[in-house]
C-alpha positions in Angstrom: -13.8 -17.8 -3.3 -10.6 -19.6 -5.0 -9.4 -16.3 -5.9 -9.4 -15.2 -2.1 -7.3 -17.9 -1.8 -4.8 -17.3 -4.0 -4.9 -13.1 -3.4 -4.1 -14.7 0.0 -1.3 -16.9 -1.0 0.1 -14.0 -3.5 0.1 -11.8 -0.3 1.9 -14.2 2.1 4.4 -15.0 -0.7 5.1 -11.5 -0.5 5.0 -10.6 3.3 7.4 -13.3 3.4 9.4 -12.2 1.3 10.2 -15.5 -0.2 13.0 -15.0 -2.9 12.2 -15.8 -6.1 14.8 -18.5 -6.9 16.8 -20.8 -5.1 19.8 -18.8 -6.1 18.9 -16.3 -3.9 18.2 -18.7 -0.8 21.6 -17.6 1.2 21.6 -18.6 4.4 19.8 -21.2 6.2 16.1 -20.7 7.3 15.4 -20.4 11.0 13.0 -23.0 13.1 10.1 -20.5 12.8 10.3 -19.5 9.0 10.7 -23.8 8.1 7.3 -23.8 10.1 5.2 -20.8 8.4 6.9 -22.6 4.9 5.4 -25.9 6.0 2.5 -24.2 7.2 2.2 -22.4 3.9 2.8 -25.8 1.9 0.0 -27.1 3.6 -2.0 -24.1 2.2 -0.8 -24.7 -1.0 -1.9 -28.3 -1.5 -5.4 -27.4 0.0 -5.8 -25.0 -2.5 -4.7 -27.3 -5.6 -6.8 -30.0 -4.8 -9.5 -27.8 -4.8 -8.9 -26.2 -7.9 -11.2 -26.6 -11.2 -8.6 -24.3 -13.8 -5.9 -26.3 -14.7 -3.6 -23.2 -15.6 -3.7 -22.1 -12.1 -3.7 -25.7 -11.1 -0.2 -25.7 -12.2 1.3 -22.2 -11.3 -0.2 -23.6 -7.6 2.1 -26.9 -8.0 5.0 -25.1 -9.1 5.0 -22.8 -6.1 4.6 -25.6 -3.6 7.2 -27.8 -5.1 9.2 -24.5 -4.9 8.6 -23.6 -1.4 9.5 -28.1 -0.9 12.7 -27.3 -2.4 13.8 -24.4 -0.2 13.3 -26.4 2.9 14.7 -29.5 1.7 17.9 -27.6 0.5 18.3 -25.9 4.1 17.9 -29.6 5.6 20.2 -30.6 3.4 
């Protein structure tokens, strides 16, 4: 079921089309995409606290604290 999850998340990431690095964060985000980022956080952070594999456990950090970083920087 964990996997489902993260197929999920590795979709979304995708059908976002969330760039890859901050570098490549040009302009400013709109209202709607900081709330499906949030929204996807929030996923996230579910989805690490219910994880048992601490390898994946990490890769799952990483891309929230990401996704954190975008939206702070357009805030910013």
């Amino acid at each position: 079921m964990r996997k489902k999850g993260i197929e999920l998340h590795t979709k979304s990431r995708a059908a976002l089309q969330v760039p890859k690095s901050k570098g490549d964060v040009i302009s400013m985000i709109t209202k709607e995409e900081k709330v499906v980022f949030e929204y996807e956080i929030k996923k996230l952070t579910d989805e690490y606290q219910k994880c048992a594999e601490s390898r994946l456990k990490k890769r799952i950090q990483e891309d929230a604290l990401w996704l954190k970083s975008v939206v702070l920087c357009d805030a910013g």
